[in-house]
PyMOL commands that place a pseudoatom at each C-alpha (Angstrom):
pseudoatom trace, name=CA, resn=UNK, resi=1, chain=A, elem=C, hetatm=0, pos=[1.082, -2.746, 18.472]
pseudoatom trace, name=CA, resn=UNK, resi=2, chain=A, elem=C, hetatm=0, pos=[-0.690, -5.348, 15.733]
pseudoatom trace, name=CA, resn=UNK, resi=3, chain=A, elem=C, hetatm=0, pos=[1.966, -7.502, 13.867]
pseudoatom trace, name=CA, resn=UNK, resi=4, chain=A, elem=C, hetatm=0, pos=[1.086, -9.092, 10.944]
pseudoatom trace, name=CA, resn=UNK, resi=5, chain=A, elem=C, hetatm=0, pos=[3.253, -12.356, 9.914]
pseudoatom trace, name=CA, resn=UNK, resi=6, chain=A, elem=C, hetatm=0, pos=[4.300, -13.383, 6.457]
pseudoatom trace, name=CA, resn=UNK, resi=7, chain=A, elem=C, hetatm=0, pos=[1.233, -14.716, 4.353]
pseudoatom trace, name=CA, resn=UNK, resi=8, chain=A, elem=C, hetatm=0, pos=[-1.320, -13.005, 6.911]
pseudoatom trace, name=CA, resn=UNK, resi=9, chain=A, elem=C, hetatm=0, pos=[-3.598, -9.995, 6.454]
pseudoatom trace, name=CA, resn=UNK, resi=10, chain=A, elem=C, hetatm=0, pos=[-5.892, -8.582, 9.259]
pseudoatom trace, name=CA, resn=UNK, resi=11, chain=A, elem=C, hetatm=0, pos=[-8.698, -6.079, 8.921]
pseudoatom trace, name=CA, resn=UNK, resi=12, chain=A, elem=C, hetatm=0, pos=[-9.567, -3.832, 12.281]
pseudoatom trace, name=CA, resn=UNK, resi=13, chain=A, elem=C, hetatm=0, pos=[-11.678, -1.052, 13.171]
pseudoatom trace, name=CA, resn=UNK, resi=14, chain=A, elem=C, hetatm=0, pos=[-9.782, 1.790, 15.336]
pseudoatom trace, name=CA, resn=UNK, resi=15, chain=A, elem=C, hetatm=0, pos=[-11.199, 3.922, 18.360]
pseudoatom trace, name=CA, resn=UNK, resi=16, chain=A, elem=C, hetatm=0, pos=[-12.163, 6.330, 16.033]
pseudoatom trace, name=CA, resn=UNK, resi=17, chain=A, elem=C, hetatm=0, pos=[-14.202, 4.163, 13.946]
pseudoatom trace, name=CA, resn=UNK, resi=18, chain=A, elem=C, hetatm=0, pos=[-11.137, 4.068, 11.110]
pseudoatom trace, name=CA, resn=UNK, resi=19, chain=A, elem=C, hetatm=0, pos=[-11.244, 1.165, 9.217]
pseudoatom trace, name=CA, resn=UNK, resi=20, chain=A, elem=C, hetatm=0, pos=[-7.385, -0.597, 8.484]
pseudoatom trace, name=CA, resn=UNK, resi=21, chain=A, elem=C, hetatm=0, pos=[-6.840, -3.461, 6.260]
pseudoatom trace, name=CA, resn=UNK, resi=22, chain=A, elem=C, hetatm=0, pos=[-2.837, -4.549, 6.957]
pseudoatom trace, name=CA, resn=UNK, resi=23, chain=A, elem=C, hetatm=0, pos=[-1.207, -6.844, 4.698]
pseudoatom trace, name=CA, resn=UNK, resi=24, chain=A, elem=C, hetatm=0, pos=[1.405, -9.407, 5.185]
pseudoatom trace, name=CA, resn=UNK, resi=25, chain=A, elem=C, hetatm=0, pos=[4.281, -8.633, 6.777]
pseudoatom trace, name=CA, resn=UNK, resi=26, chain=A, elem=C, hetatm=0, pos=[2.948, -5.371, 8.340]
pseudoatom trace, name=CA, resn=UNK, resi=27, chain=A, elem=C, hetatm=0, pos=[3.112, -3.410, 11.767]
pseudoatom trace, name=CA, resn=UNK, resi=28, chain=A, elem=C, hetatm=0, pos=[0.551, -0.712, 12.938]
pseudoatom trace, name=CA, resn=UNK, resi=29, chain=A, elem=C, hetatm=0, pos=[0.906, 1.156, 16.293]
pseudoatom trace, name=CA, resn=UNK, resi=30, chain=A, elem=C, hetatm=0, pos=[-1.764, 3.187, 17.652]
pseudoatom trace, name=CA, resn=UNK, resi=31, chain=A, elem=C, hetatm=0, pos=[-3.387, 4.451, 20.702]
pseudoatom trace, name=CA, resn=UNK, resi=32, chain=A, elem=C, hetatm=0, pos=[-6.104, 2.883, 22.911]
pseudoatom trace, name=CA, resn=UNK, resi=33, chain=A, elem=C, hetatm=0, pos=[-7.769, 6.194, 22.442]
pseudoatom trace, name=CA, resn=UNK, resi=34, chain=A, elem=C, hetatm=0, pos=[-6.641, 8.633, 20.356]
pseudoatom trace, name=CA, resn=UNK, resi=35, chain=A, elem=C, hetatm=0, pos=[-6.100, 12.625, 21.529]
pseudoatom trace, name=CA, resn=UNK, resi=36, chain=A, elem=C, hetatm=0, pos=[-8.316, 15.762, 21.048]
pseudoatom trace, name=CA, resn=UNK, resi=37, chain=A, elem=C, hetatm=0, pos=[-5.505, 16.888, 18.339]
pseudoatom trace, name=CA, resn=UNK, resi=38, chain=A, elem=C, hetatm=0, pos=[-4.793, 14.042, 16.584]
pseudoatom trace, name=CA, resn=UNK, resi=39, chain=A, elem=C, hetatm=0, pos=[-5.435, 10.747, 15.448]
pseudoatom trace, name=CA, resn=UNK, resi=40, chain=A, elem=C, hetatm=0, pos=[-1.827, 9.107, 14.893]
pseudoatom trace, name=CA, resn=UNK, resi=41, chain=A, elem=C, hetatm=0, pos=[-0.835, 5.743, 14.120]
pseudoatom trace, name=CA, resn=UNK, resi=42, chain=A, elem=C, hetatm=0, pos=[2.936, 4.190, 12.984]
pseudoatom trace, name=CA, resn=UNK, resi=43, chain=A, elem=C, hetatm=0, pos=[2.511, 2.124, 10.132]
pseudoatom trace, name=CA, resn=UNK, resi=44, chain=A, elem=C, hetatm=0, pos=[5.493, -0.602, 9.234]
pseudoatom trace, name=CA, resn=UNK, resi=45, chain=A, elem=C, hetatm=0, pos=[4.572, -2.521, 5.892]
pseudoatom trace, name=CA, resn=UNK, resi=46, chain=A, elem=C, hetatm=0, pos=[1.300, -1.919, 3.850]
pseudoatom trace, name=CA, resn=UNK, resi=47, chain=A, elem=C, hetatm=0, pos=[-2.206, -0.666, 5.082]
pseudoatom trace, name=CA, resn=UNK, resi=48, chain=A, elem=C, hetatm=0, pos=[-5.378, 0.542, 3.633]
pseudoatom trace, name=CA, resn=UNK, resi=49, chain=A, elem=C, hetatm=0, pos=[-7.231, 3.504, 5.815]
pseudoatom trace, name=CA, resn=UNK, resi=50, chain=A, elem=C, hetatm=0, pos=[-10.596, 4.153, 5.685]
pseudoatom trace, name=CA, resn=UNK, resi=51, chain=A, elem=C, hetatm=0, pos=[-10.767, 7.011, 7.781]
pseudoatom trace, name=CA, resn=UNK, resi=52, chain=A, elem=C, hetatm=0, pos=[-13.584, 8.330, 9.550]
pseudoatom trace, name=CA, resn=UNK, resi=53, chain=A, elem=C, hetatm=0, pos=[-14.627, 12.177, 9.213]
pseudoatom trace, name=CA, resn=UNK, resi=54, chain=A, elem=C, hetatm=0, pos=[-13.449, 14.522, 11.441]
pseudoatom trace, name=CA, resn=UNK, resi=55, chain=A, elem=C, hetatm=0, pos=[-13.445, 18.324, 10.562]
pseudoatom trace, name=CA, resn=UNK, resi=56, chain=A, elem=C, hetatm=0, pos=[-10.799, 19.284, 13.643]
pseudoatom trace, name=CA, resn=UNK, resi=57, chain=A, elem=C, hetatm=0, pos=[-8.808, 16.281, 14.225]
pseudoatom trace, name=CA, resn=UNK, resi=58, chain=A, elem=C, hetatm=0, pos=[-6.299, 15.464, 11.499]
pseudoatom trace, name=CA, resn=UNK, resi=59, chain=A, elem=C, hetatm=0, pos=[-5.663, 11.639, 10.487]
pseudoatom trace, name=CA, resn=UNK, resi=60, chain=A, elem=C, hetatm=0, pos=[-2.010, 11.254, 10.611]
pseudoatom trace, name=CA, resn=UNK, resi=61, chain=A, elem=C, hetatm=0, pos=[0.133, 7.826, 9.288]
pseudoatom trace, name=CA, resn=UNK, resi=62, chain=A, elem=C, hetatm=0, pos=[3.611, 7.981, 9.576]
pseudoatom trace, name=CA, resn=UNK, resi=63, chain=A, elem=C, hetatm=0, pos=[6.401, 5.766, 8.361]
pseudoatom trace, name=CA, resn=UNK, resi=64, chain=A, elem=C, hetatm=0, pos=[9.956, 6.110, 9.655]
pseudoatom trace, name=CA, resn=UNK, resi=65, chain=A, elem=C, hetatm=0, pos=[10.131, 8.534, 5.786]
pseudoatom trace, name=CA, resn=UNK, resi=66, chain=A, elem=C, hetatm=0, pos=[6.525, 9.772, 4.978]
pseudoatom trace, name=CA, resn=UNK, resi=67, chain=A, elem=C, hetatm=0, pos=[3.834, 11.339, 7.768]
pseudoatom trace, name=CA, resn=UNK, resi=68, chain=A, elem=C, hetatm=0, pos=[0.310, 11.252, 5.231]
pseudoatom trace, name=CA, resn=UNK, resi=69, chain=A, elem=C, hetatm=0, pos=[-2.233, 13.587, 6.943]
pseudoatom trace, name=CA, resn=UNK, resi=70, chain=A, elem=C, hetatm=0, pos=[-5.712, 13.241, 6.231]
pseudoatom trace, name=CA, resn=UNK, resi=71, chain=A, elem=C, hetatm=0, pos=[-9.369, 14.495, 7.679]
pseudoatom trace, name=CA, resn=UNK, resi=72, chain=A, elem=C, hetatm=0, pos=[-11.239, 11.873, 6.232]
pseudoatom trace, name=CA, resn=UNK, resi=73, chain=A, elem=C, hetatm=0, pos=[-10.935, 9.516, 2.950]
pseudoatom trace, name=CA, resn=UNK, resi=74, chain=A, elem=C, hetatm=0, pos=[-9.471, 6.266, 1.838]
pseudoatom trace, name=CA, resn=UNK, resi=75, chain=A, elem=C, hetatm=0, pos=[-5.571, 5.451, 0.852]
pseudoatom trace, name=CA, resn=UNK, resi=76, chain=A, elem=C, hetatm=0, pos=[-3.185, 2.983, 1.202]
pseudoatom trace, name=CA, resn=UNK, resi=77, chain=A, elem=C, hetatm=0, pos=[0.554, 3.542, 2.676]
pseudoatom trace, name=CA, resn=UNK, resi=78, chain=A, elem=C, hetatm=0, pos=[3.068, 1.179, 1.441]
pseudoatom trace, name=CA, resn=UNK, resi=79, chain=A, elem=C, hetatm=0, pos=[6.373, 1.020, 3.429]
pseudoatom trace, name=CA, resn=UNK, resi=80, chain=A, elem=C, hetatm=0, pos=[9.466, -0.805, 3.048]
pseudoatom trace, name=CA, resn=UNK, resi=81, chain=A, elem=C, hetatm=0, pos=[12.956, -0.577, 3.009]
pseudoatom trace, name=CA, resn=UNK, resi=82, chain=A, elem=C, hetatm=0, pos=[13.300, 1.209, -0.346]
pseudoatom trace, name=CA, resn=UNK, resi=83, chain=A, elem=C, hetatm=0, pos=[10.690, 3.940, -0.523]
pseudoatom trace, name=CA, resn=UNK, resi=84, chain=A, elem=C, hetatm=0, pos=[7.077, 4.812, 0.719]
pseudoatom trace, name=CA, resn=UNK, resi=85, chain=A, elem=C, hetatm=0, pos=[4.157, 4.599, -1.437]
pseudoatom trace, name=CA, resn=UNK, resi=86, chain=A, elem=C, hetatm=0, pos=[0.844, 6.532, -0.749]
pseudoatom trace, name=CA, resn=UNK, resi=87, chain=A, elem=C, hetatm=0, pos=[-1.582, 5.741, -3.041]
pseudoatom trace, name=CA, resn=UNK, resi=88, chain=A, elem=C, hetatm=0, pos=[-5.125, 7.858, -3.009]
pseudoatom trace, name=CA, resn=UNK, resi=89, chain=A, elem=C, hetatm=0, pos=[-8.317, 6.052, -3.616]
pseudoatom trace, name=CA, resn=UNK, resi=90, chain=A, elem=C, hetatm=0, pos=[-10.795, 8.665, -2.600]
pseudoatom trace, name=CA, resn=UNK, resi=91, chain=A, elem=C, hetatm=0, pos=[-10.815, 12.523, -1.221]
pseudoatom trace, name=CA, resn=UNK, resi=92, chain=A, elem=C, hetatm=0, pos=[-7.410, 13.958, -1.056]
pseudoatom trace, name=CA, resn=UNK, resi=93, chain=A, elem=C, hetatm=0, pos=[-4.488, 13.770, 1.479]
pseudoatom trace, name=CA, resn=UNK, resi=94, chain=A, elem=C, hetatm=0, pos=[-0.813, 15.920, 2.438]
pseudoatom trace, name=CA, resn=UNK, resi=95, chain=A, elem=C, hetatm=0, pos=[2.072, 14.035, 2.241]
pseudoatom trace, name=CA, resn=UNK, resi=96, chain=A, elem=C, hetatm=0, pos=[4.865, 15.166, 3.699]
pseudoatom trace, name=CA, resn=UNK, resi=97, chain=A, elem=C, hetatm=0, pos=[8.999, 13.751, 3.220]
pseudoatom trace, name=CA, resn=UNK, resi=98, chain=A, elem=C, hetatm=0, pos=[10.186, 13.712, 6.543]
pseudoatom trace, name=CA, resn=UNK, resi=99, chain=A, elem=C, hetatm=0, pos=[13.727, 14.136, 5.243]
pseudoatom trace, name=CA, resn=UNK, resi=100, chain=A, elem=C, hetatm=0, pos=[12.990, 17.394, 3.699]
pseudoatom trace, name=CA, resn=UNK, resi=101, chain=A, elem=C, hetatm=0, pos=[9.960, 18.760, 5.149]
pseudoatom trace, name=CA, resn=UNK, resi=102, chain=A, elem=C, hetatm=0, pos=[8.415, 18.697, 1.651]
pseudoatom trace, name=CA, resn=UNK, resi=103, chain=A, elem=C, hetatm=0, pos=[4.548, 18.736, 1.745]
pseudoatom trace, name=CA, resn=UNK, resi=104, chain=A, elem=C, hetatm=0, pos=[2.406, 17.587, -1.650]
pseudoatom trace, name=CA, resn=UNK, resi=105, chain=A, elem=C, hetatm=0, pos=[-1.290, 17.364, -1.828]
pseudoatom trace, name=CA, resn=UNK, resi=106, chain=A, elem=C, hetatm=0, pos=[-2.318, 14.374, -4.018]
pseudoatom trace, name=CA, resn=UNK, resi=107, chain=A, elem=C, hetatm=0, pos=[-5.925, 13.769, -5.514]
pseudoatom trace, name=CA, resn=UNK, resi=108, chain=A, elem=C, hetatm=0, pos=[-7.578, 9.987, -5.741]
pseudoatom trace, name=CA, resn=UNK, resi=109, chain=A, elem=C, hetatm=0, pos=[-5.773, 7.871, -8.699]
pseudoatom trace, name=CA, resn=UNK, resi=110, chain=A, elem=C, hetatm=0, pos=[-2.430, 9.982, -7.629]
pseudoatom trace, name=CA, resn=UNK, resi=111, chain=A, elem=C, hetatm=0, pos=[0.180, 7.923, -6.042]
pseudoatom trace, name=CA, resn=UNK, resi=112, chain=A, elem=C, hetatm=0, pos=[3.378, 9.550, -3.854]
pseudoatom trace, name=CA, resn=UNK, resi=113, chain=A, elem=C, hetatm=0, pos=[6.546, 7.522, -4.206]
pseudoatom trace, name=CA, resn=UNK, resi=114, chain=A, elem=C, hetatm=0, pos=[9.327, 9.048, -1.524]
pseudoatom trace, name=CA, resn=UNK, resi=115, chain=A, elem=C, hetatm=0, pos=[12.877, 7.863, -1.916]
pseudoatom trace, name=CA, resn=UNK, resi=116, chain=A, elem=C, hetatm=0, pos=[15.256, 9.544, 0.127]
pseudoatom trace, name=CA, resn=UNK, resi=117, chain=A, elem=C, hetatm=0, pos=[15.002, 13.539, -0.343]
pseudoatom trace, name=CA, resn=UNK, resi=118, chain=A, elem=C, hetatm=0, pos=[12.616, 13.237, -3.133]
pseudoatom trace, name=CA, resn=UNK, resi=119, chain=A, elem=C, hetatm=0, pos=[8.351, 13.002, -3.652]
pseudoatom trace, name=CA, resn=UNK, resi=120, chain=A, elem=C, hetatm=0, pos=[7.247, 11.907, -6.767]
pseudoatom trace, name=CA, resn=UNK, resi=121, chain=A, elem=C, hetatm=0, pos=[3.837, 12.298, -8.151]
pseudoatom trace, name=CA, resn=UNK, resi=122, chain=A, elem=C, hetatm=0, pos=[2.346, 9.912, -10.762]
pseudoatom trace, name=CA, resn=UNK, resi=123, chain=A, elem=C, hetatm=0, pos=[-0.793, 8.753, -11.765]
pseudoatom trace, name=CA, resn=UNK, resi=124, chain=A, elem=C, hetatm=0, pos=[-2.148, 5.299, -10.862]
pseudoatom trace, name=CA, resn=UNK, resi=125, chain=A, elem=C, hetatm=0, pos=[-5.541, 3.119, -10.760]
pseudoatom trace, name=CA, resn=UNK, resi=126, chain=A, elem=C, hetatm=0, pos=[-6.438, 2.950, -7.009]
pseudoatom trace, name=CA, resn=UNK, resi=127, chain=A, elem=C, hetatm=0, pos=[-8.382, -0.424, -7.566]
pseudoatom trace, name=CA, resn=UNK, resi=128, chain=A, elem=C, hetatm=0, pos=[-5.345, -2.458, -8.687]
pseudoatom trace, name=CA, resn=UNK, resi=129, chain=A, elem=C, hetatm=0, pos=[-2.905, -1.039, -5.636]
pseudoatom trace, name=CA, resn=UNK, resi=130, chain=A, elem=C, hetatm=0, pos=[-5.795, -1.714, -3.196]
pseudoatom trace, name=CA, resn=UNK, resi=131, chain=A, elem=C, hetatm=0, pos=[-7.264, -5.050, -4.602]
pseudoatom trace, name=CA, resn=UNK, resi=132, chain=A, elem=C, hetatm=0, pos=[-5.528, -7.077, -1.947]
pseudoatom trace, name=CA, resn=UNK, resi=133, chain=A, elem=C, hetatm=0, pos=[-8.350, -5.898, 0.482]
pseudoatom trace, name=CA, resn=UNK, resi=134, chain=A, elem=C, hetatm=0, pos=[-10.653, -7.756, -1.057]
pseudoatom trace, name=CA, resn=UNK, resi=135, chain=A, elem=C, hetatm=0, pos=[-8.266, -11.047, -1.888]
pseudoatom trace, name=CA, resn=UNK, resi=136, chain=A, elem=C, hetatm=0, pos=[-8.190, -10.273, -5.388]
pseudoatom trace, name=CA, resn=UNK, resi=137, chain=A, elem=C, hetatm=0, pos=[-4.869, -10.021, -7.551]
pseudoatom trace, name=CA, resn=UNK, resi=138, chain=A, elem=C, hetatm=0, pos=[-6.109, -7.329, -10.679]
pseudoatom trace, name=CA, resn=UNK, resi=139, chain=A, elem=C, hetatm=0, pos=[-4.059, -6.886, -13.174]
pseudoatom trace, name=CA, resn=UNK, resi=140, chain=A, elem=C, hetatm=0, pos=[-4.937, -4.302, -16.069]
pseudoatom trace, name=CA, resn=UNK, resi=141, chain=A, elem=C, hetatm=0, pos=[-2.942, -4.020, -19.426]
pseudoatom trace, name=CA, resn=UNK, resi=142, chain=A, elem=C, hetatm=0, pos=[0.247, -6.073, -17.987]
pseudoatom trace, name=CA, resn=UNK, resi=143, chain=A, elem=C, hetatm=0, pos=[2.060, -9.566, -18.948]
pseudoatom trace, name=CA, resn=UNK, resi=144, chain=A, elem=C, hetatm=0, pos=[1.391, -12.162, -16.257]
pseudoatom trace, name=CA, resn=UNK, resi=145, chain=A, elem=C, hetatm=0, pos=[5.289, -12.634, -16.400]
for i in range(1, 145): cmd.bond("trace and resi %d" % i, "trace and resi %d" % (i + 1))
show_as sticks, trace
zoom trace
């Protein structure tokens, strides 16, 4: 388990070669190794995957409300108290509402907002929800207020 404090970020490379940029206030659980079935980590907070290829073992995130399941792409997983967000910055990814069992596929520039028994869809620039990688604030079209 890798717990990131208030104010902190921390980029790491997993066993399979998945890269994971957390952000403040985050906590990611994996496996020393990972199985022959799947590669499954427990995300608290906000991450970025960059997730190696892998045609017969499934990526899998999960969140105490969300489970995103991916072969191989690049997304970020918001999670707090209020609602996950699973935003899709390249190839495509299931999300699934653990509540209701509800699966959605989303394409890149799609973002998944669960709140309670609900997935919503909307449409979303990748760059400006995954910026923070990078240390950059972007801002497109809003006040600074």
């Amino acid at each position: 388990t890798l717990v990131i404090p208030k104010g902190g970020e921390f980029f790491l490379t997993l066993p399979d070669g998945t890269q994971v940029y957390l952000n403040s206030n985050s906590k990611l659980t994996y496996p020393c190794k990972f199985s022959d079935e799947a590669r499954e980590v427990f995300l608290e907070g906000e991450a970025l995957f960059n997730v190696t290829h892998s045609d017969k073992i499934p990526f899998i995130v999960r969140t105490s409300r969300s489970a995103t399941k991916v072969l191989g792409t690049q997304f970020n997983v918001r999670s707090d108290t209020l609602c996950d967000q699973i935003t899709l910055c390249q190839g495509s990814v299931e999300v699934q509402n653990l509540a209701t069992c509800t699966i959605k596929g989303i394409v890149p520039d799609e973002q998944a907002t669960i709140i309670d028994n609900a997935i919503n869809i909307n449409m979303v620039d990748s760059y400006e929800v995954s910026a923070w990688t990078e240390g950059q604030y972007y801002f497109k079209n809003k006040p600074l207020s």
